[in-house]
N, CA, C and O atoms as a Maestro MAE file, in Angstrom:
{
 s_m_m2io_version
 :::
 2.0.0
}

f_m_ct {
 s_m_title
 :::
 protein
 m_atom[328] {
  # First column is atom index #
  i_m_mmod_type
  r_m_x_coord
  r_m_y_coord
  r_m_z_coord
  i_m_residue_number
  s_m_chain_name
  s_m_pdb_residue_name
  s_m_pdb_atom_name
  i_m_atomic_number
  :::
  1 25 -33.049 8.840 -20.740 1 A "UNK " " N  " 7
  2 3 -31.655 8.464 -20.758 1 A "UNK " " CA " 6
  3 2 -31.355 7.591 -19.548 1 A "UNK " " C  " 6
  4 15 -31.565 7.901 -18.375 1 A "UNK " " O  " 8
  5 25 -30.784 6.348 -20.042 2 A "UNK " " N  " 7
  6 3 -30.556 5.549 -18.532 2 A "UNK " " CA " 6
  7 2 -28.848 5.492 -18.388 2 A "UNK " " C  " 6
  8 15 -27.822 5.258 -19.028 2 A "UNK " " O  " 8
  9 25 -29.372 5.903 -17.006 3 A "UNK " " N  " 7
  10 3 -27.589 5.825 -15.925 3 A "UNK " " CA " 6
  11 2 -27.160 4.897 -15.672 3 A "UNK " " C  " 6
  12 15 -26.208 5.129 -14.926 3 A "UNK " " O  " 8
  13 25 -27.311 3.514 -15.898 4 A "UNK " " N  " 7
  14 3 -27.324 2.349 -15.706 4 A "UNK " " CA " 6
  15 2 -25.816 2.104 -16.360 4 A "UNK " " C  " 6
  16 15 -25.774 2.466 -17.536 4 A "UNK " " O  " 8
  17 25 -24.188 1.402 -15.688 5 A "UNK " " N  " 7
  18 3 -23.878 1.248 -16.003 5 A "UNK " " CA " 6
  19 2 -23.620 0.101 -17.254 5 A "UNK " " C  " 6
  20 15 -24.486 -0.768 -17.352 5 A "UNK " " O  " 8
  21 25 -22.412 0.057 -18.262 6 A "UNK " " N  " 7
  22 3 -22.827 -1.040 -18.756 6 A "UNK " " CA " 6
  23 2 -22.069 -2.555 -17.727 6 A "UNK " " C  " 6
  24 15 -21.899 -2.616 -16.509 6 A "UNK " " O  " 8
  25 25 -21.740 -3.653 -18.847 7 A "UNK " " N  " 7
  26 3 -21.544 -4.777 -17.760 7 A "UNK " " CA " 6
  27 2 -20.000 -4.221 -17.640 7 A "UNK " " C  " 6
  28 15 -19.603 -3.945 -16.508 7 A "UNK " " O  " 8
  29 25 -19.214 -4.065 -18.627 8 A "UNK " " N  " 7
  30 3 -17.641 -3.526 -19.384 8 A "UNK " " CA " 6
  31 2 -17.403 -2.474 -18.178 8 A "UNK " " C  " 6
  32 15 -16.251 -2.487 -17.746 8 A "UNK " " O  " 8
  33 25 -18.141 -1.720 -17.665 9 A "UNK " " N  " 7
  34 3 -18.254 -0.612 -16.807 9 A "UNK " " CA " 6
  35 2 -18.156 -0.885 -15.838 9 A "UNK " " C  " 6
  36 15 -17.337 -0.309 -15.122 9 A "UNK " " O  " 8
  37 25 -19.019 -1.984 -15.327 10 A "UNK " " N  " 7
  38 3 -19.157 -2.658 -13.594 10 A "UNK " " CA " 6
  39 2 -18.349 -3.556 -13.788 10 A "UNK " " C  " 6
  40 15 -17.748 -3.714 -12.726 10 A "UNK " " O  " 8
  41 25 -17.975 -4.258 -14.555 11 A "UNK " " N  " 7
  42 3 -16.632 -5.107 -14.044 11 A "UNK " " CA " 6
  43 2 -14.754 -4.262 -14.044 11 A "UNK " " C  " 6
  44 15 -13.766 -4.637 -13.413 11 A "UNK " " O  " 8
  45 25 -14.926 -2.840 -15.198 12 A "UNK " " N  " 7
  46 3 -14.265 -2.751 -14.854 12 A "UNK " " CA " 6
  47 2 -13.711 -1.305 -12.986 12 A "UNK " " C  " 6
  48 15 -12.667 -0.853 -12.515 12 A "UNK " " O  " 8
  49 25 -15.088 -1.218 -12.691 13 A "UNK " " N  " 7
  50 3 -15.126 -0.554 -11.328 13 A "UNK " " CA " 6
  51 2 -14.948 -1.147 -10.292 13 A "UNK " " C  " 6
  52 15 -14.502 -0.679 -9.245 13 A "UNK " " O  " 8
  53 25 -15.387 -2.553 -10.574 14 A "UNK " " N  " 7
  54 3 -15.220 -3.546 -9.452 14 A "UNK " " CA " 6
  55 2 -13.507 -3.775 -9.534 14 A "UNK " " C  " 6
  56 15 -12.765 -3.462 -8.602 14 A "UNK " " O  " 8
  57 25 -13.062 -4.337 -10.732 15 A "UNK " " N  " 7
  58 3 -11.432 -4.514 -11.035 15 A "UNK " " CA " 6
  59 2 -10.995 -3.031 -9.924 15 A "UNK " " C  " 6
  60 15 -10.755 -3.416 -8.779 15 A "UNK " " O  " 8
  61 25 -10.900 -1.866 -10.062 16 A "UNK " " N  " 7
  62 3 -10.492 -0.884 -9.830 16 A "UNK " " CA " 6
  63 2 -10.492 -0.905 -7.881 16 A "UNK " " C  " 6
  64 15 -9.625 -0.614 -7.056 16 A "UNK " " O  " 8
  65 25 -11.947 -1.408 -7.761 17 A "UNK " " N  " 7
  66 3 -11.902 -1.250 -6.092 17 A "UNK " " CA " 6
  67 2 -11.656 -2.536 -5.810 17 A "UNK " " C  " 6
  68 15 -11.749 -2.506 -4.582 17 A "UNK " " O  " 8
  69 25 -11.392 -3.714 -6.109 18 A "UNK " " N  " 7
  70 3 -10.318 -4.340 -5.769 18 A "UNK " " CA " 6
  71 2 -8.951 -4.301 -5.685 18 A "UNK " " C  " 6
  72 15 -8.299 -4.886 -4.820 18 A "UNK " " O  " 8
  73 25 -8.417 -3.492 -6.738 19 A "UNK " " N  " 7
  74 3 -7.061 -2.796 -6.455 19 A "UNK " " CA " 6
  75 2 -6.688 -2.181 -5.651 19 A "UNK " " C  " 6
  76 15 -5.656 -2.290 -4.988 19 A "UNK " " O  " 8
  77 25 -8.122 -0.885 -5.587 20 A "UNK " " N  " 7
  78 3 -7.478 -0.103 -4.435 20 A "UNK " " CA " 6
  79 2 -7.558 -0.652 -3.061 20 A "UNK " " C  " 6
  80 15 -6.836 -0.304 -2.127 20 A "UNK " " O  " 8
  81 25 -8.622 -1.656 -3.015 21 A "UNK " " N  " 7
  82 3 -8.775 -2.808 -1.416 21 A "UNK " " CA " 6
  83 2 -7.486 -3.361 -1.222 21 A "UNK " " C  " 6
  84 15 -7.131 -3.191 -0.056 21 A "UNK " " O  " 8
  85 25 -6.628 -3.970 -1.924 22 A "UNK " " N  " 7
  86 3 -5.194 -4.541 -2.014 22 A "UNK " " CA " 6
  87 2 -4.327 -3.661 -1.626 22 A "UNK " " C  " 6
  88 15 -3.350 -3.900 -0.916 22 A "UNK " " O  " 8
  89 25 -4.745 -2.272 -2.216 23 A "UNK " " N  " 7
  90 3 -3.324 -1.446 -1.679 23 A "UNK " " CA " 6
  91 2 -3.777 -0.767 -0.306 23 A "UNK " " C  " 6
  92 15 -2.903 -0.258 0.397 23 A "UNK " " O  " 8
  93 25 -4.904 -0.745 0.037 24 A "UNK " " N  " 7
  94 3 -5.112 -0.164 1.674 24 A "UNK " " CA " 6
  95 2 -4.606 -1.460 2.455 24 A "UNK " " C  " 6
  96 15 -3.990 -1.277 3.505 24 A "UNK " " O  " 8
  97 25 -4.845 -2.845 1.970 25 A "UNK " " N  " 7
  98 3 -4.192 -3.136 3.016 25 A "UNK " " CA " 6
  99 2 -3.008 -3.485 2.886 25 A "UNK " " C  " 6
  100 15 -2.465 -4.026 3.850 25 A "UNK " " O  " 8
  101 25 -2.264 -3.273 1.645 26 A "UNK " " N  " 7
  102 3 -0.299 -3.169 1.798 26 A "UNK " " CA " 6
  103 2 -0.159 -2.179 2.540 26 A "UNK " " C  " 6
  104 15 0.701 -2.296 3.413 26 A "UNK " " O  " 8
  105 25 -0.822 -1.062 2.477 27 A "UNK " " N  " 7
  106 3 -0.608 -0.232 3.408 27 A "UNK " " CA " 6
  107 2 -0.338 0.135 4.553 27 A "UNK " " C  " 6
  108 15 0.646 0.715 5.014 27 A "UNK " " O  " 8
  109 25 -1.837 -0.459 5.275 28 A "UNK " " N  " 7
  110 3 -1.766 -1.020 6.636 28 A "UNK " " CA " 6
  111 2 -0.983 -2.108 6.975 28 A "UNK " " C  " 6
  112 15 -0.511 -2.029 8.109 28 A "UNK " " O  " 8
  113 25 -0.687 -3.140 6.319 29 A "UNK " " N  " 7
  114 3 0.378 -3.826 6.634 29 A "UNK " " CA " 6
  115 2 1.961 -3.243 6.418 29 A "UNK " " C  " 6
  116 15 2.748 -3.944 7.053 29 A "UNK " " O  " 8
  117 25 2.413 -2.490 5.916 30 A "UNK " " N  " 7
  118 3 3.371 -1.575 5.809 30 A "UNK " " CA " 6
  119 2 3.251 -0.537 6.969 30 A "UNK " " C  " 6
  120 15 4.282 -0.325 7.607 30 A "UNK " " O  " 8
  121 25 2.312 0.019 7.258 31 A "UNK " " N  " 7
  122 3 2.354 0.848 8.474 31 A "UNK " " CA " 6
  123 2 2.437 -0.076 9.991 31 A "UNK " " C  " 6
  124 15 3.282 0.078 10.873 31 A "UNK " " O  " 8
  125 25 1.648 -0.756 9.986 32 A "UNK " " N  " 7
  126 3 1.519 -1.728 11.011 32 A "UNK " " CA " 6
  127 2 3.414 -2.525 11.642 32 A "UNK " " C  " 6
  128 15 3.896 -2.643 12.769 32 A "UNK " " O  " 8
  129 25 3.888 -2.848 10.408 33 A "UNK " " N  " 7
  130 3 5.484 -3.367 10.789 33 A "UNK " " CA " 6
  131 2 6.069 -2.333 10.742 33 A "UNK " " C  " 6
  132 15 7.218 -2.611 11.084 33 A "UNK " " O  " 8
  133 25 6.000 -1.200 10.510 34 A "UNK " " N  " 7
  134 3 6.848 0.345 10.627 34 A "UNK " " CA " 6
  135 2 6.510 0.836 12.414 34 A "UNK " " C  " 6
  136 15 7.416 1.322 13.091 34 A "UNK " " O  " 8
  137 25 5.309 0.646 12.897 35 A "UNK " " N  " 7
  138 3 5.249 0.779 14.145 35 A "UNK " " CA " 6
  139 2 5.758 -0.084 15.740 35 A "UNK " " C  " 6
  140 15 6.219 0.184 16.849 35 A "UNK " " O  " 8
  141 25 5.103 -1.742 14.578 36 A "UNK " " N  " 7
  142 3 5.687 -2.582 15.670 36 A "UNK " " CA " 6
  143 2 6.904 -2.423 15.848 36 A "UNK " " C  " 6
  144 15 7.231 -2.093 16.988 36 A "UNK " " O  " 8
  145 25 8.161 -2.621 14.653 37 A "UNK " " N  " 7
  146 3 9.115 -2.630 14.412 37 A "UNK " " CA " 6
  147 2 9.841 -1.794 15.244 37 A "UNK " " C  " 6
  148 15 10.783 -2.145 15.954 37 A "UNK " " O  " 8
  149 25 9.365 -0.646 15.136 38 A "UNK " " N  " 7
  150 3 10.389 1.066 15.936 38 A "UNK " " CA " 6
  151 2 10.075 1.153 17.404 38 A "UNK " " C  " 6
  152 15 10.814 1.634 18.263 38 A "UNK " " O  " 8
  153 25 8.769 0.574 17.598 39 A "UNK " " N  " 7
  154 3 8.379 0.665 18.801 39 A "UNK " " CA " 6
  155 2 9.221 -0.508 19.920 39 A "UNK " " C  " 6
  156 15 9.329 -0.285 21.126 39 A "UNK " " O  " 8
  157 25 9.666 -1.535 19.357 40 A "UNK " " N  " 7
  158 3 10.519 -2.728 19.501 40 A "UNK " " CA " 6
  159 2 11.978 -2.272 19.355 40 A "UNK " " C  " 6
  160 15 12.445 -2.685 20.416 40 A "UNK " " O  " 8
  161 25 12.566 -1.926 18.976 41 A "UNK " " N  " 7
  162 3 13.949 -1.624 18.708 41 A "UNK " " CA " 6
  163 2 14.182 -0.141 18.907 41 A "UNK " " C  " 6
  164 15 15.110 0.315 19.575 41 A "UNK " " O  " 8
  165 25 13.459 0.425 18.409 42 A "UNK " " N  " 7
  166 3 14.202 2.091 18.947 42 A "UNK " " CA " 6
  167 2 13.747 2.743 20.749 42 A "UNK " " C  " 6
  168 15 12.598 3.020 21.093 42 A "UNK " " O  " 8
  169 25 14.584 2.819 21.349 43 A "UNK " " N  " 7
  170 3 14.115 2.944 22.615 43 A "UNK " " CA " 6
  171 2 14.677 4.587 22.952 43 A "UNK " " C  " 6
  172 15 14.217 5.035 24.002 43 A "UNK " " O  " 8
  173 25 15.298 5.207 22.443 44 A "UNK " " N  " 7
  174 3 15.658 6.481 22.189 44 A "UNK " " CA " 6
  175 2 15.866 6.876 21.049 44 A "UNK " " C  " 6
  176 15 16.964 6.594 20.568 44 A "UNK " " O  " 8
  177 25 15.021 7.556 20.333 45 A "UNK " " N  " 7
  178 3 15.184 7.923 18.906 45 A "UNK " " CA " 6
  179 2 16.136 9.314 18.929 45 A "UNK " " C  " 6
  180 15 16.156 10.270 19.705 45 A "UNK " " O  " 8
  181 25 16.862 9.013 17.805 46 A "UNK " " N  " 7
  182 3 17.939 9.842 17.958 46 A "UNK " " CA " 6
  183 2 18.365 10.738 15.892 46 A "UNK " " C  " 6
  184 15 17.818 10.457 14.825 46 A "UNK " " O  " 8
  185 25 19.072 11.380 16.073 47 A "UNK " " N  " 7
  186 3 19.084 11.441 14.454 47 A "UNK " " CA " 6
  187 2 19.534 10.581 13.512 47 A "UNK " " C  " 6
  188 15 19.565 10.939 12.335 47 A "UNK " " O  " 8
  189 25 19.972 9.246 13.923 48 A "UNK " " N  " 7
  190 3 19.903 8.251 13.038 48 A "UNK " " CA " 6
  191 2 20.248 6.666 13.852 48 A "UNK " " C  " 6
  192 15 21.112 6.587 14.726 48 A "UNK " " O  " 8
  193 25 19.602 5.732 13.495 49 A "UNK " " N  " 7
  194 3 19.667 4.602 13.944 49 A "UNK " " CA " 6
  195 2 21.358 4.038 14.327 49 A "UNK " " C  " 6
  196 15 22.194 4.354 13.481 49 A "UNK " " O  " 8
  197 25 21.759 3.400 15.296 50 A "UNK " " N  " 7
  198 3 22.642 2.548 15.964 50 A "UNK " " CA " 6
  199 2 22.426 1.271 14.929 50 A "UNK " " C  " 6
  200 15 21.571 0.962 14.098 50 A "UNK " " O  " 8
  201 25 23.645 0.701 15.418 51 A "UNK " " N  " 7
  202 3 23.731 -0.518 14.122 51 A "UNK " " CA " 6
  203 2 22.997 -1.632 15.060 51 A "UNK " " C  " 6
  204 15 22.444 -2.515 14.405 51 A "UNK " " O  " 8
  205 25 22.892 -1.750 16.493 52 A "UNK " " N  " 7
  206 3 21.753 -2.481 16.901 52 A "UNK " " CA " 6
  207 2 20.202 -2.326 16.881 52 A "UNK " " C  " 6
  208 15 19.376 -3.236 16.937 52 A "UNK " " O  " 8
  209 25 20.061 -1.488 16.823 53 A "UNK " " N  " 7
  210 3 18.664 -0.528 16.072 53 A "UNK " " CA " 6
  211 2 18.287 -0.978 14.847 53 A "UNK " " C  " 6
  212 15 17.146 -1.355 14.578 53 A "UNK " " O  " 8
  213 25 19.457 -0.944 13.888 54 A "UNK " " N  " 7
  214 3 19.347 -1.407 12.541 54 A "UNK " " CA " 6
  215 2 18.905 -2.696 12.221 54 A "UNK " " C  " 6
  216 15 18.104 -3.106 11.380 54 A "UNK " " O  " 8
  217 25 19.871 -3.472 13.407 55 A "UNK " " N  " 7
  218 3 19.817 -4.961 12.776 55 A "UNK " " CA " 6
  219 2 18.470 -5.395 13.619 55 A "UNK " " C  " 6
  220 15 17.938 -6.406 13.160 55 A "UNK " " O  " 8
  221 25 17.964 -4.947 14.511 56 A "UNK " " N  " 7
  222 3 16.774 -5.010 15.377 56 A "UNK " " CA " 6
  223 2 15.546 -4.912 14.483 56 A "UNK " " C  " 6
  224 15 14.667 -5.774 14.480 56 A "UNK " " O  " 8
  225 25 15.531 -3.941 13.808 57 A "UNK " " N  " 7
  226 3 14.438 -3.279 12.801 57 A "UNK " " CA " 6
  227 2 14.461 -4.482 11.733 57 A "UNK " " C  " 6
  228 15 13.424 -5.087 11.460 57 A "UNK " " O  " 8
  229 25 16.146 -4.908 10.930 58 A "UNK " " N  " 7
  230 3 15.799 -5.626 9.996 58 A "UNK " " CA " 6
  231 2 15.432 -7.305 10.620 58 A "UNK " " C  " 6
  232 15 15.134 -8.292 9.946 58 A "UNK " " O  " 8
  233 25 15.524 -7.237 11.581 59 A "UNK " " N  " 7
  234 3 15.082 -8.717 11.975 59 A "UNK " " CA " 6
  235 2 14.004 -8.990 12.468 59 A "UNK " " C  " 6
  236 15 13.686 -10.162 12.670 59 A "UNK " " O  " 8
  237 25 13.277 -8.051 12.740 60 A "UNK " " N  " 7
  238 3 11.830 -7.575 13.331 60 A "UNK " " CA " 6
  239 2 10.928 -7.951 12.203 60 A "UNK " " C  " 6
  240 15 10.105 -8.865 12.136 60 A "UNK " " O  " 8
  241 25 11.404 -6.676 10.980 61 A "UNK " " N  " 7
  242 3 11.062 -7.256 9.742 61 A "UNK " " CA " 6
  243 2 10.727 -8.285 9.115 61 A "UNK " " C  " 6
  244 15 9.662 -8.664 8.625 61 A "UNK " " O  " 8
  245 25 11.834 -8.742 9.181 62 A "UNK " " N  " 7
  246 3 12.181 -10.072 8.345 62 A "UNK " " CA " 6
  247 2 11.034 -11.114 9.108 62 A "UNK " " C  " 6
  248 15 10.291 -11.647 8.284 62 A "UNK " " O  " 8
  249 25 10.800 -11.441 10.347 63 A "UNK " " N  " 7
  250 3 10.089 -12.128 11.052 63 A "UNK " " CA " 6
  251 2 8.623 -11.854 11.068 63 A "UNK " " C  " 6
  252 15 7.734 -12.682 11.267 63 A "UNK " " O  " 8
  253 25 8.447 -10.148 10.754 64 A "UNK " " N  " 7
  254 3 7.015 -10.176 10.851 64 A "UNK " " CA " 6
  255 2 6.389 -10.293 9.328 64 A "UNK " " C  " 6
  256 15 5.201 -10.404 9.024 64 A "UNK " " O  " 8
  257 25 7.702 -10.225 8.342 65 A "UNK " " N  " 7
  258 3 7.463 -10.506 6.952 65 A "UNK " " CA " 6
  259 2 7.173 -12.191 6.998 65 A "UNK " " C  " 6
  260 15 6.138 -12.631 6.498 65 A "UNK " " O  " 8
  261 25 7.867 -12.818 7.444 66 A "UNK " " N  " 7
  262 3 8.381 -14.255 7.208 66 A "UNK " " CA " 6
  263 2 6.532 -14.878 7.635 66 A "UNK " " C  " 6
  264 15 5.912 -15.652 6.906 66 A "UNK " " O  " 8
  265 25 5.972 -14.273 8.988 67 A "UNK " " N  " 7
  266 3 4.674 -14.573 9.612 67 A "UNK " " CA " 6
  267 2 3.466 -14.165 8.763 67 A "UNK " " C  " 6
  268 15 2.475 -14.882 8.619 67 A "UNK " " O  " 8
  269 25 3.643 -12.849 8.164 68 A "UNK " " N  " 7
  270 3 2.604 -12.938 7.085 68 A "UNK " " CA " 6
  271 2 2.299 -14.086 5.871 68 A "UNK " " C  " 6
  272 15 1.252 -14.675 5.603 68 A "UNK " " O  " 8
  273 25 3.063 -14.128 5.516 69 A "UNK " " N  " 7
  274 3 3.598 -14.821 4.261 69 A "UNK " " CA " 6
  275 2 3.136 -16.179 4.948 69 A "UNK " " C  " 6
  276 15 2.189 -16.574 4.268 69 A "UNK " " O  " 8
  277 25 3.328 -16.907 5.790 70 A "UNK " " N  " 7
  278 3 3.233 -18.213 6.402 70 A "UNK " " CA " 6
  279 2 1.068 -18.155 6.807 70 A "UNK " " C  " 6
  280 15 0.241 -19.067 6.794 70 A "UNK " " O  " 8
  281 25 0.970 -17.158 7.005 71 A "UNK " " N  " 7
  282 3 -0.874 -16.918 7.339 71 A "UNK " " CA " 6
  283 2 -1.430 -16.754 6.071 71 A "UNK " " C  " 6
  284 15 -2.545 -17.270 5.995 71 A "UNK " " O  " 8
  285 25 -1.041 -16.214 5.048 72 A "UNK " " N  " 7
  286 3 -1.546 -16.115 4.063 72 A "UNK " " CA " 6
  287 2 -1.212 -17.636 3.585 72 A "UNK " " C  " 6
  288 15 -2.204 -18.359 3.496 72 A "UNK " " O  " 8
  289 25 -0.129 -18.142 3.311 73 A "UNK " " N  " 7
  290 3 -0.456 -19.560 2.603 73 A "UNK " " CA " 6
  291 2 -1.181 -20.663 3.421 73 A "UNK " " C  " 6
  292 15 -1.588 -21.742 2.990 73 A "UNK " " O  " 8
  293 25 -1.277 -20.106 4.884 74 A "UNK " " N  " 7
  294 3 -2.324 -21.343 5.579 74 A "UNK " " CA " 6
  295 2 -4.099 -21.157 5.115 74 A "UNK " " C  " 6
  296 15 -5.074 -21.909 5.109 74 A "UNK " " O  " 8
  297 25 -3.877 -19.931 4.807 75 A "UNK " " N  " 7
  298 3 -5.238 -19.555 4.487 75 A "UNK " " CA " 6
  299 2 -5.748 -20.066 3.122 75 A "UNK " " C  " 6
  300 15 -6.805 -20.596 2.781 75 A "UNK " " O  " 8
  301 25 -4.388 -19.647 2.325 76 A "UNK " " N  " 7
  302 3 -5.179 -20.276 0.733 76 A "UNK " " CA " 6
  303 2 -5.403 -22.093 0.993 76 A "UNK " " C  " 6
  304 15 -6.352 -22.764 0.587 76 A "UNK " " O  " 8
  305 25 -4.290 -22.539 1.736 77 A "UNK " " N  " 7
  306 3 -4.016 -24.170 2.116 77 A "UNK " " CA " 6
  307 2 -5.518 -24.323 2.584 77 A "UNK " " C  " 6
  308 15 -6.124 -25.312 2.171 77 A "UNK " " O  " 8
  309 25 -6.075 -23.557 3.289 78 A "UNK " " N  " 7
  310 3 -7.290 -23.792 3.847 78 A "UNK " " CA " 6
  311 2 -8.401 -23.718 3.091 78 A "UNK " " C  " 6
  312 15 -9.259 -24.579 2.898 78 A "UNK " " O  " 8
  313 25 -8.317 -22.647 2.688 79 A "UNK " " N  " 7
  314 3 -9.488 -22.090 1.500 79 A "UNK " " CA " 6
  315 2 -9.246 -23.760 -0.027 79 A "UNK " " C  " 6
  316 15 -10.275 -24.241 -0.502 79 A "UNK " " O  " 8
  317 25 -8.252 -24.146 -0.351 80 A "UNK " " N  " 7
  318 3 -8.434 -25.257 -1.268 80 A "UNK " " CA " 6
  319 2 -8.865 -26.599 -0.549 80 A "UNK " " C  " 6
  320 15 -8.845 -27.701 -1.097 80 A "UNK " " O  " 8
  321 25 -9.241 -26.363 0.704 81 A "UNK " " N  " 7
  322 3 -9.262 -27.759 1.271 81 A "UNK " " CA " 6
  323 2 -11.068 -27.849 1.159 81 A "UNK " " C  " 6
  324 15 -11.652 -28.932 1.210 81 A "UNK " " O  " 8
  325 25 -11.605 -26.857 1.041 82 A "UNK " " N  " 7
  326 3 -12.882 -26.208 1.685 82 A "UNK " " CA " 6
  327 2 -13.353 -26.780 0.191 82 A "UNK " " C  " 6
  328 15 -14.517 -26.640 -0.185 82 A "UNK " " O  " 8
  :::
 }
 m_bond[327] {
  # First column is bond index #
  i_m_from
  i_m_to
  i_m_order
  :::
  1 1 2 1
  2 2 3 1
  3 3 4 2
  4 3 5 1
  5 5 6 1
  6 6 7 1
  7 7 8 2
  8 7 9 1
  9 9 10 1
  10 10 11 1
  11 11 12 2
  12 11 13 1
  13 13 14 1
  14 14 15 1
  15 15 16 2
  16 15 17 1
  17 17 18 1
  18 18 19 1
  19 19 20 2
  20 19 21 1
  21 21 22 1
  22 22 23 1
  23 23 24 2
  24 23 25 1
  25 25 26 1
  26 26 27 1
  27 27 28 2
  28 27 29 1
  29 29 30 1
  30 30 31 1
  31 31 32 2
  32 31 33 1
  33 33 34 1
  34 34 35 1
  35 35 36 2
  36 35 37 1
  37 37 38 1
  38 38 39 1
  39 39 40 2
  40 39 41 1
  41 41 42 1
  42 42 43 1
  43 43 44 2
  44 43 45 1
  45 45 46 1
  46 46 47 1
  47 47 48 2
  48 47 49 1
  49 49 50 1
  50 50 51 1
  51 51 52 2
  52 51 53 1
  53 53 54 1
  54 54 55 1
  55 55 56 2
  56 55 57 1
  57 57 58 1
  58 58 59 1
  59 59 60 2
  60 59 61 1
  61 61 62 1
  62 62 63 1
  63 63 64 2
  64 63 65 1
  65 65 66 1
  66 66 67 1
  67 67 68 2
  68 67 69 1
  69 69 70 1
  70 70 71 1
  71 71 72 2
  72 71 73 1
  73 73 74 1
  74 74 75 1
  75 75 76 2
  76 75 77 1
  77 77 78 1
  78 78 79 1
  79 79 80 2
  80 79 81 1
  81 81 82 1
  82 82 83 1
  83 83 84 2
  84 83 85 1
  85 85 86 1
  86 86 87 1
  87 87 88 2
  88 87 89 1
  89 89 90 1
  90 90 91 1
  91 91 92 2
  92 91 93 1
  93 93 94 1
  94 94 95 1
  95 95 96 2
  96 95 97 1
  97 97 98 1
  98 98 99 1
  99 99 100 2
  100 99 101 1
  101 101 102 1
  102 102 103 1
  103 103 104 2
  104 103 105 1
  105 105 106 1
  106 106 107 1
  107 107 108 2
  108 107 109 1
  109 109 110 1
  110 110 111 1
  111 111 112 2
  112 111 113 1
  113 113 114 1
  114 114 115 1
  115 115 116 2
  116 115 117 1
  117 117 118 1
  118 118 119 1
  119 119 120 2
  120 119 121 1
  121 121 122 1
  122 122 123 1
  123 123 124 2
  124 123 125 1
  125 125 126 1
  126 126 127 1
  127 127 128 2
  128 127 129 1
  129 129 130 1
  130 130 131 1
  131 131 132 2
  132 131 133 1
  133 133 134 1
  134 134 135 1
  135 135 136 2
  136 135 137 1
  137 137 138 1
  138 138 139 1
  139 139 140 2
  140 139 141 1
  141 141 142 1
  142 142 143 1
  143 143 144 2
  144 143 145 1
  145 145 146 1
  146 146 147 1
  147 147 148 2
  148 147 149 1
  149 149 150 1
  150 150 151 1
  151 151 152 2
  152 151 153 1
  153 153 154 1
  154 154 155 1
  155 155 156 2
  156 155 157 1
  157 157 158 1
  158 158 159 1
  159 159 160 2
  160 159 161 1
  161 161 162 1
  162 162 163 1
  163 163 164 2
  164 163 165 1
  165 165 166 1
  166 166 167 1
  167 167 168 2
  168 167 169 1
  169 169 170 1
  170 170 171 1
  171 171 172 2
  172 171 173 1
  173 173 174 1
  174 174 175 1
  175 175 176 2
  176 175 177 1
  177 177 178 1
  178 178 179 1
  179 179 180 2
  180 179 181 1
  181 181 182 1
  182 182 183 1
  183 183 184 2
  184 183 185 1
  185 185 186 1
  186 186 187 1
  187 187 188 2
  188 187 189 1
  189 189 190 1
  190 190 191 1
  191 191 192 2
  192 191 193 1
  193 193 194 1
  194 194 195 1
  195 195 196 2
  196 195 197 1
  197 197 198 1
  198 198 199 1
  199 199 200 2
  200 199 201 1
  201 201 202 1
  202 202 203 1
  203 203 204 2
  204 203 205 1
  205 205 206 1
  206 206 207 1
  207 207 208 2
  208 207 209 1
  209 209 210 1
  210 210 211 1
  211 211 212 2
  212 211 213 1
  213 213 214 1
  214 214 215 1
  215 215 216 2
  216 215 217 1
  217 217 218 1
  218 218 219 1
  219 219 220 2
  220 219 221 1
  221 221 222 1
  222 222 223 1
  223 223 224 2
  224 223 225 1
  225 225 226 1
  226 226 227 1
  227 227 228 2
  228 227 229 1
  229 229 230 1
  230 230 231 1
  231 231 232 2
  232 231 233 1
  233 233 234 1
  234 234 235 1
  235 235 236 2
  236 235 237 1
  237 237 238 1
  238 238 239 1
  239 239 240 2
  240 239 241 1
  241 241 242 1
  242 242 243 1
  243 243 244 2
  244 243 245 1
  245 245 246 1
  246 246 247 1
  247 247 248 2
  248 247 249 1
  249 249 250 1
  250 250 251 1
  251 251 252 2
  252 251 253 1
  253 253 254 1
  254 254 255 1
  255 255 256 2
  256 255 257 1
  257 257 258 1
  258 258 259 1
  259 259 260 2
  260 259 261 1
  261 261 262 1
  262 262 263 1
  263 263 264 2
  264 263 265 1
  265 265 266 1
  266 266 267 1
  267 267 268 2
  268 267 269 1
  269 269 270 1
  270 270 271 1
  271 271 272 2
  272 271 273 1
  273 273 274 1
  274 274 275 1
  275 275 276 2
  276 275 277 1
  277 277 278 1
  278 278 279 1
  279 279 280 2
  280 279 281 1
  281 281 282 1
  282 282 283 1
  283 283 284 2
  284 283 285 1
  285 285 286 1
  286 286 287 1
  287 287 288 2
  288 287 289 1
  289 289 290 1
  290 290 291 1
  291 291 292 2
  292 291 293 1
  293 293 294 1
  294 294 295 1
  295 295 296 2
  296 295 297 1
  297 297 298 1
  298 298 299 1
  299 299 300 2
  300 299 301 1
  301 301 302 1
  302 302 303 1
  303 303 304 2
  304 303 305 1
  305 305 306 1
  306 306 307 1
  307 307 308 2
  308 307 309 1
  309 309 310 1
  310 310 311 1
  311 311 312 2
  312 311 313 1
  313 313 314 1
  314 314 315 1
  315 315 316 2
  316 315 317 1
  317 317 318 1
  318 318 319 1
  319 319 320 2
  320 319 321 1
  321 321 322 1
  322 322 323 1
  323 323 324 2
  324 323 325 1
  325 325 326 1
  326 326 327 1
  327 327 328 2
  :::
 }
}
């Protein structure tokens, strides 16, 4: 009896750990701006955020969102030049 997957099998395991490779690193990129972010704007954590806290966090955000997004399209820009 052979253990040998078939091809239907290995492409669709490979599909699968590419997915889950995508979501470890939304992840880490989701954890990563949850730290910079609080570590930047909250300077006494308290039971709920100050509205400068707030707008600190969402602009932190927004900027370290805005910087991903700008590295990733230099990269594909790069990768089609190649």
């Amino acid at each position: 009896m052979d253990a040998e997957p078939s091809d239907a099998q290995a492409r669709e395991l490979q599909t699968f750990m590419e997915t889950e490779n995508q979501k470890a690193i939304i992840q880490q990129a989701i954890s990563k701006l949850t730290e910079t972010c609080f570590d930047k704007c909250v300077t006494k954590p308290g039971n709920k955020l100050d509205s400068s806290e707030a707008n600190c966090i969402a602009n932190c955000a927004g900027r370290y969102l805005d910087s991903s997004v700008f590295i990733v399209n230099r990269m594909m820009a790069k990768r089609q030049q190649q």
